[in-house]
C-alpha positions as CSV (number, residue, x, y, z in Angstrom):
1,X,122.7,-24.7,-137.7
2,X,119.9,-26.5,-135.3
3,X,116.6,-26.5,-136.4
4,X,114.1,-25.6,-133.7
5,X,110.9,-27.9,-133.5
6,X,107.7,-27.0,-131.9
7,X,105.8,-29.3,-130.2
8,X,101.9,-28.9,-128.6
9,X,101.9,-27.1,-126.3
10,X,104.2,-24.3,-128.1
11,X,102.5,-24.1,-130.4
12,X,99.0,-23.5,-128.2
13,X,101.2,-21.2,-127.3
14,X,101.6,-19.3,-130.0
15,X,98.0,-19.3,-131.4
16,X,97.5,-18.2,-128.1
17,X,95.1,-21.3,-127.1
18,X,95.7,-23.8,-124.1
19,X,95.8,-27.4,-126.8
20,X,95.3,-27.3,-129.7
21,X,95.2,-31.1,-130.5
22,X,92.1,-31.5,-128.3
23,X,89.8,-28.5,-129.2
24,X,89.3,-29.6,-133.1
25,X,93.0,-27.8,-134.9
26,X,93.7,-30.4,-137.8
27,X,97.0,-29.7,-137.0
28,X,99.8,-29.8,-140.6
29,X,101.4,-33.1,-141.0
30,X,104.5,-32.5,-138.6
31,X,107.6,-31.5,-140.3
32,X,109.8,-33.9,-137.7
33,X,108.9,-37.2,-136.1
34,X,111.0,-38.7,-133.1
35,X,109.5,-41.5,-131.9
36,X,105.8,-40.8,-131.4
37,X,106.5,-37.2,-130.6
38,X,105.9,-34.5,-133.6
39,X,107.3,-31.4,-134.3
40,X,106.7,-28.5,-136.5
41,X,108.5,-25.2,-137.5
42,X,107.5,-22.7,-136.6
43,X,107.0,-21.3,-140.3
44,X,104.8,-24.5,-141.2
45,X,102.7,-23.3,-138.2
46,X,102.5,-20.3,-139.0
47,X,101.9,-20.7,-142.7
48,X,98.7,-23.1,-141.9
49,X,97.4,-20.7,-139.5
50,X,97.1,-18.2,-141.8
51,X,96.0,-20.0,-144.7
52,X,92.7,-21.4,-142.1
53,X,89.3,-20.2,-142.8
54,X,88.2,-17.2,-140.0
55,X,85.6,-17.6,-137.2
56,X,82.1,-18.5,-139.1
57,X,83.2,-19.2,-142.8
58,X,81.2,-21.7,-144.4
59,X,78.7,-22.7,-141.3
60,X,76.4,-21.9,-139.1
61,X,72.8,-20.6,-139.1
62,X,71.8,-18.4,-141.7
63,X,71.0,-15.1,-140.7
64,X,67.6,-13.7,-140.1
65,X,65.8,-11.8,-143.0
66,X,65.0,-8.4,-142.2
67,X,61.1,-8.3,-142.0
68,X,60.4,-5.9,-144.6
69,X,56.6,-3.4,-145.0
70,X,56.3,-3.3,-141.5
């Protein structure tokens, strides 16, 4: 049985974003490495992406107090 490896843009692909080595995903370590090129299955991607933190968690600006007596 072959193995099926997903490289960059596959898996921008499937996160449904255009790259996601240059917009700030700390990719996995790759499963695969052939020469410089790395590759992941798709189960490791899919594993870390739902393990990462969702939009906003643990940053940003505080919110706003609600002025309160007014």
């Amino acid at each position: 049985m072959t193995a099926h490896y997903l490289g960059i843009k596959e898996i921008g692909e499937r996160l449904g974003i255009k790259n996601p080595s240059s917009t700030g995903y700390k990719l996995p370590e790759p499963d695969v490495m052939i020469g410089r090129t790395r590759g992941w299955l798709p189960e490791t991607i899919d594993a870390w992406n739902a393990a990462r933190p969702g939009r906003g968690v643990g940053g940003g600006r505080p919110r706003k107090k609600p002025k309160t007596g007014d």
